[in-house]
MARBA-3410 file (N, C-alpha, C, O; in Angstrom, 1 decimal):
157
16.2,10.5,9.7,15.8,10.2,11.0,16.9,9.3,11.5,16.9,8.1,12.0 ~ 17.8,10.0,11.3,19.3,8.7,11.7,19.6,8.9,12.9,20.5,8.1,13.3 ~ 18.9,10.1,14.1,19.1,10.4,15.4,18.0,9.2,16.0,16.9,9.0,15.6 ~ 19.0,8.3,17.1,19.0,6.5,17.9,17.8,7.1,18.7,17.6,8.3,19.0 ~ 16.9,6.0,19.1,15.6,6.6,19.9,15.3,7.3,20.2,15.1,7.7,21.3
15.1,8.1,18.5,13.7,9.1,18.6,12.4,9.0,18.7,11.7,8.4,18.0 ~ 12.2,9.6,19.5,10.4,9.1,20.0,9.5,10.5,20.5,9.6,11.2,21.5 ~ 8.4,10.6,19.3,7.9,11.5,19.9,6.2,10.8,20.4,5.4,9.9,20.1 ~ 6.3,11.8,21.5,5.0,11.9,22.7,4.4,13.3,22.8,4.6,14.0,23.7 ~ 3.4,13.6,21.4,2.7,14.6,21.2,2.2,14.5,20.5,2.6,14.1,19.4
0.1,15.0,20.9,-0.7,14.8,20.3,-0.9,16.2,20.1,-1.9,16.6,20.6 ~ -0.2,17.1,19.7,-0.5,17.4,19.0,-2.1,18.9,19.0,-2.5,19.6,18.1 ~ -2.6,18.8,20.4,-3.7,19.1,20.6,-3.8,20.2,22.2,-2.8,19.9,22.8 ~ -4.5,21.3,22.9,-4.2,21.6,24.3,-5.3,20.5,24.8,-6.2,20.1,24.0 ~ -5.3,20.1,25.8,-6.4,19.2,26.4,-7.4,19.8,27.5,-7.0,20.8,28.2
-8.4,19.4,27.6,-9.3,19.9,27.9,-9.1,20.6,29.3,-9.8,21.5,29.8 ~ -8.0,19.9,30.0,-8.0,19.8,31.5,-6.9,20.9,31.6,-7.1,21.7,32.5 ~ -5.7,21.0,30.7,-5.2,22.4,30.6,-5.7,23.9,30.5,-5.3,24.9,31.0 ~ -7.7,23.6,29.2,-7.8,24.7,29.3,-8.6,25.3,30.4,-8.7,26.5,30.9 ~ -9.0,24.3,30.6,-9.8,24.7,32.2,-8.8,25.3,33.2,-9.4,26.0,34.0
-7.8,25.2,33.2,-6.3,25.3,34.2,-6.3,26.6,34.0,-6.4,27.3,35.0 ~ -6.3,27.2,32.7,-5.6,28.1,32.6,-6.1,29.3,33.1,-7.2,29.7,32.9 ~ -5.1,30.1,33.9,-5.4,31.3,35.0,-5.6,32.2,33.9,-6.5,33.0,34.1 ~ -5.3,32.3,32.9,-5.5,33.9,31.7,-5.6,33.3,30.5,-5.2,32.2,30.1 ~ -6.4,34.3,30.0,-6.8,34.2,28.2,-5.1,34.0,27.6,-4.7,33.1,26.8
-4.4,35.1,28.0,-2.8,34.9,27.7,-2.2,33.4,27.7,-1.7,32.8,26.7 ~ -2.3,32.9,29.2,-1.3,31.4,29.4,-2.0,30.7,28.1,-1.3,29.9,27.4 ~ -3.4,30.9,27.9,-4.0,29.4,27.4,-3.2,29.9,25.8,-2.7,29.0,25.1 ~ -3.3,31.0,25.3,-2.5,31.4,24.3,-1.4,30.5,23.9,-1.3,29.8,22.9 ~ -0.4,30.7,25.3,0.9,30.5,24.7,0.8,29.0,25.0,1.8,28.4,24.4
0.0,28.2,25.5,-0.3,26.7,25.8,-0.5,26.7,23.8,0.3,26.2,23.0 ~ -1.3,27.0,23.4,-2.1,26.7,22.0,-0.5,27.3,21.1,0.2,26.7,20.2 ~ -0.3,29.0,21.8,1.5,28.4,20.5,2.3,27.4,20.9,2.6,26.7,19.9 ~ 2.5,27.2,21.5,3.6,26.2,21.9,2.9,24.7,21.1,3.7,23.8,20.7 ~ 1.6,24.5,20.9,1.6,23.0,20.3,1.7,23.7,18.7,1.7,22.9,17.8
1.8,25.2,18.1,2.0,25.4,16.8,3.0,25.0,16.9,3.2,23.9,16.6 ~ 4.0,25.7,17.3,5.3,25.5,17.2,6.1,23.8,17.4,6.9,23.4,16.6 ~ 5.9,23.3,18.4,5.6,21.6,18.2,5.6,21.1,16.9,6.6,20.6,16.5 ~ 4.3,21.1,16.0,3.7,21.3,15.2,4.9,21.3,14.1,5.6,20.4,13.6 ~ 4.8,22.6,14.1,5.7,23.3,12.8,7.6,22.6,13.1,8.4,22.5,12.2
7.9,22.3,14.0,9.5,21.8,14.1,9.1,20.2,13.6,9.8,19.5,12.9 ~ 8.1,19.7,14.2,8.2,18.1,13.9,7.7,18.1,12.1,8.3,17.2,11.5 ~ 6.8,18.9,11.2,6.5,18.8,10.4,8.3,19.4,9.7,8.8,18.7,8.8 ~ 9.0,20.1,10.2,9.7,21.0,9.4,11.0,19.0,9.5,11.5,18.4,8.6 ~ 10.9,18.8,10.5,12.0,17.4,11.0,11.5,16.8,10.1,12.2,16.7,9.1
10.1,16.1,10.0,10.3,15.3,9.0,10.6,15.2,7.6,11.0,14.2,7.0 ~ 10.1,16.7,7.1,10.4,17.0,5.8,12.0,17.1,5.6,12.5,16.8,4.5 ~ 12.6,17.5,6.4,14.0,18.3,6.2,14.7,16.7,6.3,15.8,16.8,5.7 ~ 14.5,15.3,6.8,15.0,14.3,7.2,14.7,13.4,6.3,15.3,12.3,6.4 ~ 13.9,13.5,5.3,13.5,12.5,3.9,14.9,12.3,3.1,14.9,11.3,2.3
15.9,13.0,3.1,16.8,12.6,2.0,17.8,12.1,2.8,18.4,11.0,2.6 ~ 18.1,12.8,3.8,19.2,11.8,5.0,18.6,11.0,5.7,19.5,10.5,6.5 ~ 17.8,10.7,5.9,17.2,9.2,6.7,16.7,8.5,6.2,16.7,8.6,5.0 ~ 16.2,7.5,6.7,16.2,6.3,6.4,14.7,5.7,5.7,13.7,5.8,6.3 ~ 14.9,5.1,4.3,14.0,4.9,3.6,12.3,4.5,4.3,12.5,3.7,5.2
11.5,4.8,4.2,10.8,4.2,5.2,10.6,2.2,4.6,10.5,1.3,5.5 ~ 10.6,2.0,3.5,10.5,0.8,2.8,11.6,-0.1,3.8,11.1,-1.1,4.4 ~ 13.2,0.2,4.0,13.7,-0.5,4.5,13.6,-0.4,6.4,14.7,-0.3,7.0 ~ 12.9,-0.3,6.8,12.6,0.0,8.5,11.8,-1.8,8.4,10.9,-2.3,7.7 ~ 12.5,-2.3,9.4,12.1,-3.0,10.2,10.5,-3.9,10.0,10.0,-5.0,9.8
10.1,-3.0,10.3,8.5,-3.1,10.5,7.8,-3.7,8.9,6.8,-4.3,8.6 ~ 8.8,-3.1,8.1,7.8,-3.7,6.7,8.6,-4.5,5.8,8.7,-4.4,4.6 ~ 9.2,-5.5,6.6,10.3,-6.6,6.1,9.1,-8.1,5.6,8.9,-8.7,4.6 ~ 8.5,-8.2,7.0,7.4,-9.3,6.5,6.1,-8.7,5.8,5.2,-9.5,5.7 ~ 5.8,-7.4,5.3,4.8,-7.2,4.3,5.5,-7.2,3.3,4.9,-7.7,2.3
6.6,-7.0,3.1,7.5,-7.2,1.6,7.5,-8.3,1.4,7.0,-8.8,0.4 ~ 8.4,-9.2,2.5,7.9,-11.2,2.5,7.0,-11.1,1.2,7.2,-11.0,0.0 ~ 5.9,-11.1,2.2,4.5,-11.4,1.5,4.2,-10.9,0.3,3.8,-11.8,-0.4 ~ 4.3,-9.3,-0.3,4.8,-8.9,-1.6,5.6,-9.5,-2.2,5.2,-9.7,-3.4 ~ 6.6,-9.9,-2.0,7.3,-10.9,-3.4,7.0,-12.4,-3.0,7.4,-13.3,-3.8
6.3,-12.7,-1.9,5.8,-14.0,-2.5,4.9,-13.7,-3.4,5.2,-13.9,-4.5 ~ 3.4,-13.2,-3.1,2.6,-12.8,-3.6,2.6,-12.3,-5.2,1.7,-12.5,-6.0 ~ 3.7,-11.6,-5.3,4.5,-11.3,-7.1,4.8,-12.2,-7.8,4.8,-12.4,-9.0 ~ 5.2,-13.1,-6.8,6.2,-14.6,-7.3,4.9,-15.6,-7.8,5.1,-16.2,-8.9 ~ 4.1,-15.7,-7.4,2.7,-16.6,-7.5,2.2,-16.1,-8.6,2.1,-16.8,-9.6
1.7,-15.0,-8.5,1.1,-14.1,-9.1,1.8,-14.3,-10.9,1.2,-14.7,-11.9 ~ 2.9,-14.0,-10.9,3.7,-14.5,-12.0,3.7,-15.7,-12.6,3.9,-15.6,-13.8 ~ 3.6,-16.9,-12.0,3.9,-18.1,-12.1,2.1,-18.5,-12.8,1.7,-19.3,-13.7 ~ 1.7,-17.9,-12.2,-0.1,-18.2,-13.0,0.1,-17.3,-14.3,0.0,-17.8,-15.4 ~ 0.3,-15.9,-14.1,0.0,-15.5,-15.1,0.9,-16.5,-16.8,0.4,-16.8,-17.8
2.3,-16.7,-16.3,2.9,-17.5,-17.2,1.3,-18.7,-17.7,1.0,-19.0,-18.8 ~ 0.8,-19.1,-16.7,0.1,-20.4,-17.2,-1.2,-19.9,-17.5,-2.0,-20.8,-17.6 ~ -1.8,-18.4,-17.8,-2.6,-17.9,-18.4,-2.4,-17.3,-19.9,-3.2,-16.8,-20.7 ~ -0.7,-17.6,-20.1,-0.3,-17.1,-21.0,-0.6,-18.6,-22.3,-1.1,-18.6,-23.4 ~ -0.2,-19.3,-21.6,-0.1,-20.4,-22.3,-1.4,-21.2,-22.8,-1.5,-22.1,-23.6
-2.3,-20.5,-21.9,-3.4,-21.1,-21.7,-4.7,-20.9,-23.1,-5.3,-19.8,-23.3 ~ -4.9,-21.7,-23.6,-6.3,-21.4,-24.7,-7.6,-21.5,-24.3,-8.4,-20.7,-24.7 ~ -8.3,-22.6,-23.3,-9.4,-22.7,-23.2,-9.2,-22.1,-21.1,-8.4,-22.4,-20.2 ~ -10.2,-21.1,-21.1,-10.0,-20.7,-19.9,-11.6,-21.4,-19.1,-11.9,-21.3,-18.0 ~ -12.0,-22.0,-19.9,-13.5,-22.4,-19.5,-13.2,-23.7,-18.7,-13.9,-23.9,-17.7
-12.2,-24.5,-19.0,-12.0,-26.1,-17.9,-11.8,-25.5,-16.1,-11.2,-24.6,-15.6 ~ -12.5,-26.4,-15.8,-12.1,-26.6,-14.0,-11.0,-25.8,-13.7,-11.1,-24.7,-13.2 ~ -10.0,-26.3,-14.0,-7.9,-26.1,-13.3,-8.3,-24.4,-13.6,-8.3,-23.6,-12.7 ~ -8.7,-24.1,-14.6,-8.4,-22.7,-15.6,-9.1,-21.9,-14.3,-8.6,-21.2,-13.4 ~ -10.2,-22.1,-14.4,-11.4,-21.6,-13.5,-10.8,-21.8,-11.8,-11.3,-21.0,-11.0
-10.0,-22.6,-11.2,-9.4,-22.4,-10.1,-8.5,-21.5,-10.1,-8.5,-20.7,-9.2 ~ -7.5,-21.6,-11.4,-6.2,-20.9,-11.0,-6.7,-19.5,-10.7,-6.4,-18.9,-9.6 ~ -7.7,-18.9,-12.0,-8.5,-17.7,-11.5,-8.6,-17.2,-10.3,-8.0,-16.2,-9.7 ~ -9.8,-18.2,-9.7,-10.0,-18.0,-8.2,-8.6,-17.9,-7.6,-8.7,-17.4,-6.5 ~ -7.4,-18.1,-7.9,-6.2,-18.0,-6.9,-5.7,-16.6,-7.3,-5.2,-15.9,-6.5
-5.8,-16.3,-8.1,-4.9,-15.3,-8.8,-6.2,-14.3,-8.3,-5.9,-13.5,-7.4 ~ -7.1,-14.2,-8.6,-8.0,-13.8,-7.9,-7.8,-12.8,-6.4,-8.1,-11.7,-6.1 ~ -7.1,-14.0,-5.5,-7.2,-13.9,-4.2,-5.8,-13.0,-4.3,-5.7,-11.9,-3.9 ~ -4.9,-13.6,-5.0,-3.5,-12.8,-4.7,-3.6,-11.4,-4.7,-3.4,-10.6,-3.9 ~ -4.0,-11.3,-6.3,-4.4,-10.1,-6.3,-5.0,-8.7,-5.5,-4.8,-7.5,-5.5
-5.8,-9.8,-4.5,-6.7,-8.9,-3.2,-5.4,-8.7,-2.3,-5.3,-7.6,-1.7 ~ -4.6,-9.6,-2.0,-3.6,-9.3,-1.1,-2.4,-7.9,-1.6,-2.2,-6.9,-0.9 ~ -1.9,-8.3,-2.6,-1.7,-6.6,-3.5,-2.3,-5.5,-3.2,-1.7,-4.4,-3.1 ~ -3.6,-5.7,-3.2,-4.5,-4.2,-3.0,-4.6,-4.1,-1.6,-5.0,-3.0,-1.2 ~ -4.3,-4.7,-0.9,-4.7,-5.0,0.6,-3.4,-4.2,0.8,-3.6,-3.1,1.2
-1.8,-4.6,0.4,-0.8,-3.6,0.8,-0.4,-3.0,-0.3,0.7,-3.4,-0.8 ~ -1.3,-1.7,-0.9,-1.3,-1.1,-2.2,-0.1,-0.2,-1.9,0.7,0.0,-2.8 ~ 0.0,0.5,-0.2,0.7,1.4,0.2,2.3,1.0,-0.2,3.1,1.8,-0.6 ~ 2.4,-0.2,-0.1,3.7,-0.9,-0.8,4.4,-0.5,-2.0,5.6,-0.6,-2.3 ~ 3.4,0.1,-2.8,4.2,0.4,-4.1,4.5,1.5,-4.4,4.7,1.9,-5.6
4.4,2.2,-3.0,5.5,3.7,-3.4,6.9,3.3,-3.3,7.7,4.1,-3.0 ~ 7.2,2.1,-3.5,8.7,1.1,-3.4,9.0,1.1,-5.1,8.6,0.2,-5.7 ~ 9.7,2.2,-5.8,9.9,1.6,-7.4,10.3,0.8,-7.9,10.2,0.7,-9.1 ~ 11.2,-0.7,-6.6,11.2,-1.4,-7.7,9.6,-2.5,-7.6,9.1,-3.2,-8.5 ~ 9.3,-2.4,-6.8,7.9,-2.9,-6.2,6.6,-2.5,-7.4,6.2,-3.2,-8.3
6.4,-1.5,-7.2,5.9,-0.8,-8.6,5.8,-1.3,-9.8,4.8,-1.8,-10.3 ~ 7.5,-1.0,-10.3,7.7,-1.5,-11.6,7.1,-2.8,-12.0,6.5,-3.0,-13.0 ~ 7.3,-3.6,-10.9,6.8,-5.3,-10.8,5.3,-5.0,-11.1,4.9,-5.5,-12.1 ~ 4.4,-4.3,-10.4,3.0,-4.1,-10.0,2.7,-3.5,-11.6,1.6,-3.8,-11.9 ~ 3.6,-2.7,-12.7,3.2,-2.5,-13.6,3.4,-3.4,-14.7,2.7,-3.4,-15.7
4.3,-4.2,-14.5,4.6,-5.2,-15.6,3.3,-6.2,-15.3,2.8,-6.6,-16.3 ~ 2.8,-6.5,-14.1,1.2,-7.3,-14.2,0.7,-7.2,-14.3,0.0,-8.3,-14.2 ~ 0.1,-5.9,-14.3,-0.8,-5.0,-15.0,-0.6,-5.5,-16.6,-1.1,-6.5,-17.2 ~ 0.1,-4.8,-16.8,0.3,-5.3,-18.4,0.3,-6.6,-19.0,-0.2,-6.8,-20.2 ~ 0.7,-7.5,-18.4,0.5,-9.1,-18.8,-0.9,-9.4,-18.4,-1.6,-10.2,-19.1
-1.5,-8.6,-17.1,-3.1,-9.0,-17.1,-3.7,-8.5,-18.1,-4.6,-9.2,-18.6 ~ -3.4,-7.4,-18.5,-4.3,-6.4,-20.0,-4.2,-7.4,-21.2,-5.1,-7.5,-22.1 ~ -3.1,-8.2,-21.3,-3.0,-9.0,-22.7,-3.5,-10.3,-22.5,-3.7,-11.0,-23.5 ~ -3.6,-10.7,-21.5,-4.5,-12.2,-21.2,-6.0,-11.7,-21.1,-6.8,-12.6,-21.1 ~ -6.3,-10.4,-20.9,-7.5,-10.1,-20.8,-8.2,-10.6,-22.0,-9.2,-11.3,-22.2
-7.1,-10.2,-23.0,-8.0,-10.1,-24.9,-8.0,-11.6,-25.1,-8.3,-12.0,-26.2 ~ -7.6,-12.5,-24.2,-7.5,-14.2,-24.6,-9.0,-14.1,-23.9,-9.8,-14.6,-24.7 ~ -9.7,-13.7,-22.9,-10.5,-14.7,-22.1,-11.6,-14.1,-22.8,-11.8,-12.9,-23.2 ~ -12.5,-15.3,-23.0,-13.8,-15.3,-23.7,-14.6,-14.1,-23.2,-14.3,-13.7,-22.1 ~ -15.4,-13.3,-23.9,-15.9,-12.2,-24.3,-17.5,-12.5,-24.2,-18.1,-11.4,-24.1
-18.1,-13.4,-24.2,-19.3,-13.6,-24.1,-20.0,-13.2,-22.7,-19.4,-13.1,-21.6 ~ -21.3,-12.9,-22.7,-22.0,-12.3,-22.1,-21.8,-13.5,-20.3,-21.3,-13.1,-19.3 ~ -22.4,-14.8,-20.5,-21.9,-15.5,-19.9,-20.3,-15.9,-19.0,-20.0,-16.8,-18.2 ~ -19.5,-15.0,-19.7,-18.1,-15.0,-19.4,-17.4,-13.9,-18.3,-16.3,-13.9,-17.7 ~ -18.7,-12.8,-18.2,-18.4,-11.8,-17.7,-17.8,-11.7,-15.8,-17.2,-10.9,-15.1
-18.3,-12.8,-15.7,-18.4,-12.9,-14.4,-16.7,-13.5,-13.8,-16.2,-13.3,-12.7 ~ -16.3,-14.2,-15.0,-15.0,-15.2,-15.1,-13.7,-14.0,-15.3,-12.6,-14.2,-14.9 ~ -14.1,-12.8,-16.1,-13.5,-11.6,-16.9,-13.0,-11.0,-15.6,-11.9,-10.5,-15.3 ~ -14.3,-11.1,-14.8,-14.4,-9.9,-13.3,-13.4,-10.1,-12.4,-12.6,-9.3,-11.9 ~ -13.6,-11.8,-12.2,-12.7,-12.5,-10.9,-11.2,-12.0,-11.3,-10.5,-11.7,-10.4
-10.5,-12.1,-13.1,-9.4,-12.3,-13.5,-8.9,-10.7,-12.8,-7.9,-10.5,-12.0 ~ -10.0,-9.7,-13.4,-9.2,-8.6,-13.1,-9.3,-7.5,-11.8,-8.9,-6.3,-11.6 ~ -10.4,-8.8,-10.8,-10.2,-8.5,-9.2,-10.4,-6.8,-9.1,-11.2,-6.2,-9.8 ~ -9.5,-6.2,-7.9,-9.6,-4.8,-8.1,-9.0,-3.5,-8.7,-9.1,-2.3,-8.7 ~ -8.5,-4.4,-9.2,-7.3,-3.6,-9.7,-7.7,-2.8,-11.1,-8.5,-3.4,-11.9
-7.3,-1.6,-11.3,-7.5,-0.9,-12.7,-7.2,-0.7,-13.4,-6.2,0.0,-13.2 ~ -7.3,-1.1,-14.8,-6.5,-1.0,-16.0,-6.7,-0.2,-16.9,-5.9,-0.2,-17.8
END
């Protein structure tokens, strides 16, 4: 998509007030080809434009969700290091950081769409993985389950 303000203005659809217009079974025909053909050049543009144009990750528009993705990685990291280190997950601090890492977590899933980005990904798999092995630290008990839940938020492992 390296062609300078491109802009398309089509839905895509004939509208109701065309088909009422239309003087012949024929015109309203070639009204309905004409949005196939529409159709089929903008589907054919965008596929044929994925390897010469421009990533969609680096466009403009998803500069401050990325922001927010590597802060959110960066945080996210910085706990888990102190989950790593951590033996009793049952004190106050423990049970906050949770609740934080908790929340970050939701912000992750909130822009999941982000990690058709591989190096983005990669990151999203490596904490996956450091969550799976802090999983086997946190208490197991029936009463714990609730503490187990918050740790591993929405995410699937």
């Amino acid at each position: 998509m390296k062609k300078k303000n491109v802009k398309i203005f089509f839905s895509g659809c004939v509208d109701q007030l065309r088909i009422n217009e239309a003087p012949t079974p024929e015109s309203l025909f070639e009204r309905y080809n004409d949005i196939y053909v529409k159709r089929k050049e903008l589907i054919e543009f965008i596929f044929s434009s994925k390897d010469e144009g421009v990533m969609l990750m680096s466009l403009p528009v998803v500069n401050g969700t990325r922001i927010t993705i590597d802060e959110t990685l960066a945080s996210i990291n910085s706990l888990l290091l102190k989950f790593e280190n951590t033996t009793d997950f049952k004190t106050g601090s423990a049970n906050l950081d949770i609740a934080n890492f908790s929340k970050l977590v939701d912000v992750l899933i909130d822009n999941e769409g982000m990690f058709t980005d591989p190096t983005l990904y990669e990151q999203f798999t490596i904490v996956k993985t450091r969550m799976k092995a802090i999983l086997l630290k946190l208490p197991n008990e029936a009463e714990d389950q609730a503490l187990r839940a918050r740790f591993i938020g929405k995410i699937v492992m």
